[in-house]
N, C-alpha and C positions, 0 to 999 in steps of 0.2 A: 597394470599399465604404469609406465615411468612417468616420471613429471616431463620430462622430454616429450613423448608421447602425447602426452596432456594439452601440453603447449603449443605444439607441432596442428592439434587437432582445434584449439582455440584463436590458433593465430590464424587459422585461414578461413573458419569462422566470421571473427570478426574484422580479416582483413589490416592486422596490426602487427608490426614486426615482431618474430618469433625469440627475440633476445628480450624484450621488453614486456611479453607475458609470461615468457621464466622468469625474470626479475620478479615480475609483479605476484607471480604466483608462490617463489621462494620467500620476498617478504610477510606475505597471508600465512604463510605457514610456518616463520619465524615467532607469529604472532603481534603482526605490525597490523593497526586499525586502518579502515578505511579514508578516515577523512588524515591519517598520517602520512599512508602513501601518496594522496594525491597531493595534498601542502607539501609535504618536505622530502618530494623522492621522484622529485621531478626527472631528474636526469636516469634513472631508471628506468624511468615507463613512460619514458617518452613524450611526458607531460599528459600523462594521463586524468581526467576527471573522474569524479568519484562515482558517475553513474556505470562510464568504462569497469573502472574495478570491482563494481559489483556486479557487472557484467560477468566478468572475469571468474570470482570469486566465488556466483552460484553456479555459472557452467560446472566449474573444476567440481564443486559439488555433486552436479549430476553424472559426471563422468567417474566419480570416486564410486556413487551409488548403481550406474550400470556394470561396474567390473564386480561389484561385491555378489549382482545378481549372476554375471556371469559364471564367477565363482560357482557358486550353489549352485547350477546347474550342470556345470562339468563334476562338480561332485556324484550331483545325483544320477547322471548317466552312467561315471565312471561305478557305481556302486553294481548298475543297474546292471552293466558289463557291456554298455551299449554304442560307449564311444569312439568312434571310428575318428578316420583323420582327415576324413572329407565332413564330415559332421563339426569334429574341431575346429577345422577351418573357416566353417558357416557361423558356428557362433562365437572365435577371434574377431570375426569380421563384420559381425552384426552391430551398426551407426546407433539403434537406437532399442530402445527396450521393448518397442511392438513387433522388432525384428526377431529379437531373442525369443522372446515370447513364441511367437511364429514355431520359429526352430524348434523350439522344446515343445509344441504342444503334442506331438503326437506319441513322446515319452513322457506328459504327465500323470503319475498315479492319477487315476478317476475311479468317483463312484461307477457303480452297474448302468450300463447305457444298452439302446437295443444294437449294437454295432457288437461291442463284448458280450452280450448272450449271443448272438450267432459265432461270434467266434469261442466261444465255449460249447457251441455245437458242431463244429470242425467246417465252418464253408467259407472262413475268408479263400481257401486255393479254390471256392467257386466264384468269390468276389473277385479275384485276380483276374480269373480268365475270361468272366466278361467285362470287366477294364481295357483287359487287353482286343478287345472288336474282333476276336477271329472270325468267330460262328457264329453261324443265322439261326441256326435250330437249338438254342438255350437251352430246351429243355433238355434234350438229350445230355449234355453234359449234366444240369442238374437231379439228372434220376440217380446219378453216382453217389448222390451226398443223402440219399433218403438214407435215416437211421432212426430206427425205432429205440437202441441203446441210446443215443443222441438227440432223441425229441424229435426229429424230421420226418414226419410219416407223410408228407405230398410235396409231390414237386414246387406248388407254389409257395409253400414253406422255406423251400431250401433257395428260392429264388430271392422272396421279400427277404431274410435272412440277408441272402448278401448284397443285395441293396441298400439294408442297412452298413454296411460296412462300407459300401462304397461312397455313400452322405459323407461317414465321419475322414474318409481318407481324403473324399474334398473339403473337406470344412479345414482339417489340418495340415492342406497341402499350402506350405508357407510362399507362395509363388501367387496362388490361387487369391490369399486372404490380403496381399498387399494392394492389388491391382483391385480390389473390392472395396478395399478402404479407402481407395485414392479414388475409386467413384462416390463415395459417401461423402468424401470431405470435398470432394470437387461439384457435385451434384445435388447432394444429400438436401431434404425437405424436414425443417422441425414443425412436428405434428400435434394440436392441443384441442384437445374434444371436452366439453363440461362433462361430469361425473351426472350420468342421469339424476334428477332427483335433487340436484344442487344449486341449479338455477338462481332458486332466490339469495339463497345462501352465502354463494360465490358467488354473487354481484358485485364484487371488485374486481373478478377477474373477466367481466364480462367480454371486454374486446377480444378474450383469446378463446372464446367458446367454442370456434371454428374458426381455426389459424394454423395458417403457414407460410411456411417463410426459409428460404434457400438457409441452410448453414453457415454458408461464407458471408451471407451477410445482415444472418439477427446481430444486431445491435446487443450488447451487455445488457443493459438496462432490461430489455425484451425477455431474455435469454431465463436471469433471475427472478422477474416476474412471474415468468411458466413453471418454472423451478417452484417457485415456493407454492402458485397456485395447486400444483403436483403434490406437493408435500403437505399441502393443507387438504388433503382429499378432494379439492374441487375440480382438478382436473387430470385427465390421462392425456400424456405427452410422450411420444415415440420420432425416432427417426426413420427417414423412410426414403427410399430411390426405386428410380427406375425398372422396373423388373425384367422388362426386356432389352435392356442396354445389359443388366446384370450377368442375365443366361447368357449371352451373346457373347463376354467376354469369356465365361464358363466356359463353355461349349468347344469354343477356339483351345481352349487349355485342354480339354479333355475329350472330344469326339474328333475321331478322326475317321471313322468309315460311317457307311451307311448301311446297317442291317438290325437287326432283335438286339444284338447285345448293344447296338451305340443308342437304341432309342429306350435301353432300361439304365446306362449309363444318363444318359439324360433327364429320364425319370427321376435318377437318382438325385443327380446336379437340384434340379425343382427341390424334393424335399431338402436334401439338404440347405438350401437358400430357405427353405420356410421354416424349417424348426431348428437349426442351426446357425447356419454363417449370417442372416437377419439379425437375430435376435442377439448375438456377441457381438456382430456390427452395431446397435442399434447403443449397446453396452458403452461401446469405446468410442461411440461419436457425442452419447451425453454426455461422457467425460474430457471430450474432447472442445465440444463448444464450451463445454461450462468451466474449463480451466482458460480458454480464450475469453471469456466473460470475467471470469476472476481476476485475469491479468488487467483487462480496460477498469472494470471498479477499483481493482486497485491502486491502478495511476492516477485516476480522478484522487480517490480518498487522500494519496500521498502527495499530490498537486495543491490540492485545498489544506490540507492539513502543511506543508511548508508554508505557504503564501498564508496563515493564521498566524504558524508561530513568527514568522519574521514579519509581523504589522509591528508600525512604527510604535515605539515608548513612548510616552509623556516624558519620561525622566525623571529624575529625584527634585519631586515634589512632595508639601504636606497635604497629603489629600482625606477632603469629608468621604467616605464613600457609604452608600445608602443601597441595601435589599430592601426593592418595594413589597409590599403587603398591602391588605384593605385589613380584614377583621384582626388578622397578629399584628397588625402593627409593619411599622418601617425600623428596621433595624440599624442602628447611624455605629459607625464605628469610624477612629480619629489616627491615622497615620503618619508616621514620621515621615522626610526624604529619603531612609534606608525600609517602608513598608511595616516597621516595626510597631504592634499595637498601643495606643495608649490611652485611649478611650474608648467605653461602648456605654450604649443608650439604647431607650426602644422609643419612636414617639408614633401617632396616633389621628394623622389628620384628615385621610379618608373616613366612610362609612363603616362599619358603624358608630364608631367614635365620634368625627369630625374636630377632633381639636385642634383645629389650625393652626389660630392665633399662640398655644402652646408650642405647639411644633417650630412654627416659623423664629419664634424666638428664642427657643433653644437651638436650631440651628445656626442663626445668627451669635449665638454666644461660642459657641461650638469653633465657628471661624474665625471668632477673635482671639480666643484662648487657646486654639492651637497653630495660628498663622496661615491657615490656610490658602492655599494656592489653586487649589483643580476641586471638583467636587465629579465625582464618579457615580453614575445613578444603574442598577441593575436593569434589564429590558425585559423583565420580566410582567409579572402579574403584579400591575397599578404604576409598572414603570413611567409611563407616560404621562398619569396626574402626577407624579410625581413630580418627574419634570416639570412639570405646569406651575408646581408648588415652586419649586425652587426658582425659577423665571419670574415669578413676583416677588420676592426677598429683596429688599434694597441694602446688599454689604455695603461695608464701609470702604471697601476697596472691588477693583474689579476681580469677581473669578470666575474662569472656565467650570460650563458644565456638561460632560459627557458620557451620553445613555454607553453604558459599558454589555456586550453580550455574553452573559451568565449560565452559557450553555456549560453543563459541564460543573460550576459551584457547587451544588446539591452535593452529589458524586464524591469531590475534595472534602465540602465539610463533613462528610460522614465516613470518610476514610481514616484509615490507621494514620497517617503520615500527618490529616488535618490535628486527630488527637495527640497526637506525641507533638505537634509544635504548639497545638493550645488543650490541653486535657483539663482546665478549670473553666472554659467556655464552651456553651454548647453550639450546634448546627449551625445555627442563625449569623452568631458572632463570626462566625470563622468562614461564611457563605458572603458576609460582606465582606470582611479581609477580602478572599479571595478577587473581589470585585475592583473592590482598590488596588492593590496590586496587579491585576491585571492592565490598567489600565497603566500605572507606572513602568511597568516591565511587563509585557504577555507573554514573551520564551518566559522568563525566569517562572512564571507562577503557572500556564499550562504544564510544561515538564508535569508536574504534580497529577496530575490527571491522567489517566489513562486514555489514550487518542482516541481511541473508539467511543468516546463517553464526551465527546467536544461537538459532535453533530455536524460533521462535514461530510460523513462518508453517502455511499450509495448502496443500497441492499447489504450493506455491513456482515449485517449477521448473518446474509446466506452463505458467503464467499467462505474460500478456504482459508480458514482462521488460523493457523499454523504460520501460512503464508502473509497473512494480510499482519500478524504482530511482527514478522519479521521485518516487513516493508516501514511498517509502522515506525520500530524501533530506531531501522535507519535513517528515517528522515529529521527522529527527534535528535539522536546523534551528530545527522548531516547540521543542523540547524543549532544545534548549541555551538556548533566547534567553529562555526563559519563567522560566530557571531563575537565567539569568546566569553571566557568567564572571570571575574574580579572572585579571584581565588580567598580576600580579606571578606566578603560580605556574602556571596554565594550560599546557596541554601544544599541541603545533603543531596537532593533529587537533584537540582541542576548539575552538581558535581561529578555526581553518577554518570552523568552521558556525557564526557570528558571522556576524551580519546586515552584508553590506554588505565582507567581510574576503577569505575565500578563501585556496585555498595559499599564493598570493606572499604576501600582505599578513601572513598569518600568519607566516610564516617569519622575514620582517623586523622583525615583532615580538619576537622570538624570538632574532634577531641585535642588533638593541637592546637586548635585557635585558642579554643577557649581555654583553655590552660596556660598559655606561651603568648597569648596575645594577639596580631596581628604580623602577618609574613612579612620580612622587610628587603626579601628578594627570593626569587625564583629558586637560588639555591640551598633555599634554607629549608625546602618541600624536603631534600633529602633528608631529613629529620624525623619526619611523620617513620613511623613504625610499620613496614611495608614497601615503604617506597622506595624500592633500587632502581637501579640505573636505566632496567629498560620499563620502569614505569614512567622514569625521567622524561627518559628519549623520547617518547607517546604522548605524555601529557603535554610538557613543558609549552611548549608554543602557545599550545589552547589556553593558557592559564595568563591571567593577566593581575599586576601587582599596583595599583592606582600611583602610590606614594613610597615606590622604592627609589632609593638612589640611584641606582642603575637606570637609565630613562628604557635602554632595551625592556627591562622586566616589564613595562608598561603596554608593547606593543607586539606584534606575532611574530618578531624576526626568534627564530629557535636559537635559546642559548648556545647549541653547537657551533651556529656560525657567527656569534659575537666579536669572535678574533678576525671575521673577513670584515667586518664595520670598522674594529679599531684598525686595520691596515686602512681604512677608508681615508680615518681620520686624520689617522699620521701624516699619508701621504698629500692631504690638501691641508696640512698644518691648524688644524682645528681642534677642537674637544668634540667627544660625541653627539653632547647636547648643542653645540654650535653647526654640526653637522647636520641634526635634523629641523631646526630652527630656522637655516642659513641655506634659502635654495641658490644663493649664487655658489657654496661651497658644492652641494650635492650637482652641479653643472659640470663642475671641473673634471668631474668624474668618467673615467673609460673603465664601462665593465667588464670588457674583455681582459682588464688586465687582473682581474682577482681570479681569473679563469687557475684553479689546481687540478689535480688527482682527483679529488674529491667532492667539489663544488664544481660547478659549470653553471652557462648562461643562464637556464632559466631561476635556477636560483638567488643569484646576482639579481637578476632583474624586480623577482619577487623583493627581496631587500632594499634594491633604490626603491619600490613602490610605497613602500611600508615606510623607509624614513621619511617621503613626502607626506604622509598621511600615519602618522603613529596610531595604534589603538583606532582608529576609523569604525564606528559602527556601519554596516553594509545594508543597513534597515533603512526604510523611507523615512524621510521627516514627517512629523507627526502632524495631521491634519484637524482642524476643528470640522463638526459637523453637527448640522441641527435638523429635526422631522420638521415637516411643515407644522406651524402652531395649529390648524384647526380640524387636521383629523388627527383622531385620537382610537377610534376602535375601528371596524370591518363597515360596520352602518354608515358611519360617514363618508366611504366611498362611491362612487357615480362613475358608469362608462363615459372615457373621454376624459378624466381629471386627471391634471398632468402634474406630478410629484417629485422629490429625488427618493432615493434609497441608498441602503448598503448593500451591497450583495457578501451571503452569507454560508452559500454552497453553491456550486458549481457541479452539474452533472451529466452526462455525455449526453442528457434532453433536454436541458435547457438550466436558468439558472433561476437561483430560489434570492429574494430580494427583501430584507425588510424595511416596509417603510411605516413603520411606529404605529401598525395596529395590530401587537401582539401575534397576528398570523403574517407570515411569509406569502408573497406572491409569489407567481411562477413566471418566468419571461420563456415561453417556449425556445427551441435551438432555431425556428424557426422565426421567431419577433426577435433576436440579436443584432439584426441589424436588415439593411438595405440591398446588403448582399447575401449568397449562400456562404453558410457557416457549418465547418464539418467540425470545428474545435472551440466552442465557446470559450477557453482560456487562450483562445488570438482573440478575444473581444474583451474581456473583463477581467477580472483577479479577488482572487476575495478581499472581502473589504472596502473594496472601490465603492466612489460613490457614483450613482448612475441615475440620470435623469430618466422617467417610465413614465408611461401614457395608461391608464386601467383600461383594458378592454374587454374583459364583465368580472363580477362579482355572485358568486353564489353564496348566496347567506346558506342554505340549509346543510350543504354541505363542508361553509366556511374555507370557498378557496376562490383565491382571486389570481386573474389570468392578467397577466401586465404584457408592456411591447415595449422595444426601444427604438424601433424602427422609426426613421426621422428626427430621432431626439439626437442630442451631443452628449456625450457620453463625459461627466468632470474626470 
């Protein structure tokens, strides 16, 4: 298939001008990144968004991977000698891979079936002719095919025989198997029975012990529940429909008289719906919910995981930042305003130790001696004495202190990337780093983490994991680029997900700094060992120079269009730096008039935005936030005590909320509010803070049910 073709086939798809997904698709396959085309190629696509393009981007995929299949099949026919030109024609013309499928099935190589032993006994031309409804007296025709050389010594032999045959000619009759599947996906019941004997066992999955529930509309969450319960031996799960809607549509396809041979055709239709077309049906609809399942967990997971990495920075602060402990101790480590280590310490003022008064006053020195500004506290395990600790300290100056979520530290500090940047500090040290930093920058020091190891997702690890790092990948890409990178201070991992960069590229960036110094514009990147032109063109924009001359290198306007700024300038008699300083100069301005060849409106337009606002971080301004001082674990909570929190995942049931007693509550989809709620991200966001009401507490199994219902949402 042509890219024309391609295009032709996605533009009406998605309902987008057919010039504008050849563009977009000849860029993709130039090897232009996705957050490239949509920033800087505007007028190509139409002003497309980067969720369009990857729209775009995996269709063209799947339609690359259905021609490949179609391929190998015109192969294997052609081998077989079996390709005709109406066959051809069915499978040029075949929209989707179930269709293909269809097509080919009845030329696929198969092991031994009971359809191929009769037909290795010679009675499919018995199967034919009673297909065909002529004759009432079956047998008579069937005494033809008794062969003692061929195994048929009774007529009911050579009958069942081509009954079998006739199952598999409906099972493979590609007419037959669509209209069956559009009752399955239309109709279809998912079916979850407990594994006798399992009862106590699988008492987690108890709600689905005897469960059903339409296809079109289990819920994700649902779906992966029964999935795993399935998979952990507790239960047996099938798909199931109507059997007499089934036959009925059968029947119409394949009986057409009323006599012996339409009522063993029919017979036949039965079996093969029970040991056939069911049971491949029952095949392609768990694969079918459960890829609809993986698509909704995976939005969630990519929802939650954008809206983590883009929570607001503190900013370049000296920050204390503190991993709580009770017996190891509190692990204190002292960072610059660029996150750079320069002190660690262990102190001791939980149980079993208690040394407070030591702690408290090494902390206090700690603040003086390094200027401190923020004190960063882990949420982890003793987090909250912690806090308690540090709320009694009387510094000499005022400083913020904020519980930081440590989901995900562990992970980092025992990673390669944590030891190649601290390899003379162990876990601990580099578990608070990460803590600190976090809270000065959280894109810059998540990046380091693998997303699935940050705790936002939903049944993570059932879903298709192929899929969910590829979603993954783009969001952390989508969210570096959107955000921008200080190319002088940037770490190698944040690097990496720079449009257009990658490990190498980043490394060598990385080994120029430190050899060469510090970049003192955009164009000196071509320098690095690697970087030509079209890594130029990809990166450049993304990358940002704090302290170049050039005021552009500081902000997203792509170097390519630098010479439409300086006509900016010229023509309202300015300097550049008076041009973005000077909004009565940036007034004067008619973008229509930079209109060339090359550049068009929207890009002009992106350019006047950006000189209003150079360098603009797109991240919320950073909020304080404190737990209520007197609950501290699960025990001190009571139904009806009304609290704030953060909310800290979000999932198509409702949202998980901490509010500072080491377990997360639940605010069912249900307690979101006063209205009905089908998308708990129209109600909250992670991180947000949220006022909650407890409405119970289970100690023994340590989970607490909260509401927001009537509450004001900060």
């Amino acid at each position: 298939m042509t890219t024309e073709k391609y295009s032709g086939i996605i533009a009406l798809e998605l309902n987008v001008a057919s010039t504008f997904i050849r563009n977009t698709i000849k860029l993709l396959e130039e090897g232009a990144t996705v957050p490239f085309i949509s920033r800087y190629r505007k007028e190509m696509t139409g002003s497309m968004d980067e969720v369009m393009v990857m729209r775009i981007r995996d269709r063209l995929h799947q339609l690359k991977e259905l021609d490949k299949r179609r391929e190998a099949i015109i192969k294997s026919l052609t081998e077989q000698d079996k390709l005709s030109d109406e066959l051809s024609k069915s499978i040029e013309e075949a929209a989707t891979m179930a269709e293909l499928e269809d097509i080919y099935l009845p030329y696929k190589p198969k092991r031994k079936t009971r359809a191929s032993i009769a037909k290795e006994k010679g009675l499919e031309p018995l199967a034919r002719i009673i297909l065909s409804q002529k004759f009432n007296d079956i047998e008579v025709q069937a005494r033809k095919f008794i062969s003692a050389e061929h195994g048929v010594n009774f007529v009911e032999e050579a009958i069942d025989g081509a009954c079998d045959i006739i199952a598999e000619i409906v099972n493979e009759h590609a007419y037959a198997r669509k209209r069956i599947r559009s009752l399955f996906q239309r109709e279809g019941v998912l079916c979850a029975k407990v594994v006798k004997g399992k009862e106590k066992e699988g008492a987690n999955y108890r709600n689905y012990f005897d469960f059903k529930e339409p296809l079109l509309k289990a819920p994700s969450h649902r779906v992966l529940a029964i999935f795993r319960g399935e998979a952990e031996s507790f239960l047996k799960v099938g798909c199931e429909v109507d059997d007499n809607k089934s036959m009925e549509i059968l029947n119409k396809i394949f009986i057409h008289a009323a006599n012996t041979s339409a009522d063993l055709v029919t017979q036949s239709v039965r079996d093969c719906c029970k040991r056939l077309l069911y049971p491949s049906m029952d095949t392609e609809m768990r694969q079918w919910v459960k890829e609809r399942a993986d698509k909704d967990a995976i939005q969630v997971f990519v929802e939650n995981l954008r809206q983590l990495l883009l929570s607001p920075p503190l900013g370049q602060k000296n920050v204390l930042a503190i991993d709580p402990g009770f017996r190891s101790g509190c692990k204190i480590v002292c960072l610059d305003k660029q996150g750079k280590l320069l002190h660690n310490e262990t102190i001791y003022p939980h149980p079993p130790q208690l040394e407070v008064k030591e702690a408290i006053h090494k902390i206090k020195s700690l603040a003086n001696a390094y200027k401190i500004e923020a004190i960063a506290i882990g949420n982890g395990t003793a987090g909250r004495e912690t806090e308690r600790l540090i709320h009694s300290i009387p510094f000499e100056k005022d400083l913020i202190a904020i519980m930081v979520n440590e989901s995900g530290a562990s992970v980092y500090s025992a990673s390669a990337v944590a030891r190649k940047e601290f390899p003379e500090y162990d876990v601990t040290v580099r578990g608070a780093v990460s803590i600190g930093r976090r809270l000065m920058d959280p894109l810059s020091e998540l990046v380091k983490i693998d997303p699935k190891s940050i705790g936002v997702g939903q049944y993570q690890h059932d879903i298709n994991q192929h899929e969910l790092q590829q979603s993954l990948e783009d969001t952390v890409v989508s969210c570096v680029n959107s955000v921008g990178v200080e190319v002088n201070t940037a770490s190698e991992q944040l690097l990496t997900c720079v449009s257009g960069l990658g490990p190498a590229l980043a490394k060598n960036i990385i080994e120029y700094r430190n050899k060469n110094g510090p970049f003192a514009s955009r164009t000196e990147l071509k320098k690095v060992t690697r970087f030509g032109d079209k890594a130029f063109e990809q990166a450049a924009g993304f990358l940002r120079i704090r302290d170049a001359k050039n005021p552009l290198d500081k902000c997203s306007v792509h170097p390519e269009s630098y010479h439409v700024v300086k006509k900016m300038a010229k023509k309202t008699n300015c300097s550049i730096t008076e041009l973005i300083e000077n909004k009565e100069f940036r007034e004067k301005i008619k973008p229509e008039d930079f209109i060339d060849e090359t550049i068009g409106l929207p890009t002009i337009l992106d350019i006047m935005q950006e000189l209003a606002k150079p360098g603009r971080d797109p991240r919320r301004k950073f909020e304080m936030f404190e737990f209520d001082k007197n609950t501290h674990t699960i025990n001190d909570l009571s139904k009806g005590m009304k609290l704030t929190g953060i909310v800290t995942n979000i999932t198509n049931f409702g949202v998980f909320v901490d509010i500072g007693v080491h377990q997360d509550g639940l605010v069912h989809v249900s307690e979101l509010a006063d209205r009905f709620v089908r998308d708990p991200n129209e109600v909250v966001k992670i991180n947000q803070k949220v006022n909650i009401e407890v409405l119970d507490v289970d100690l023994e199994r340590k989970r607490i049910q909260l509401t927001m219902k009537g509450q004001n949402t900060k």
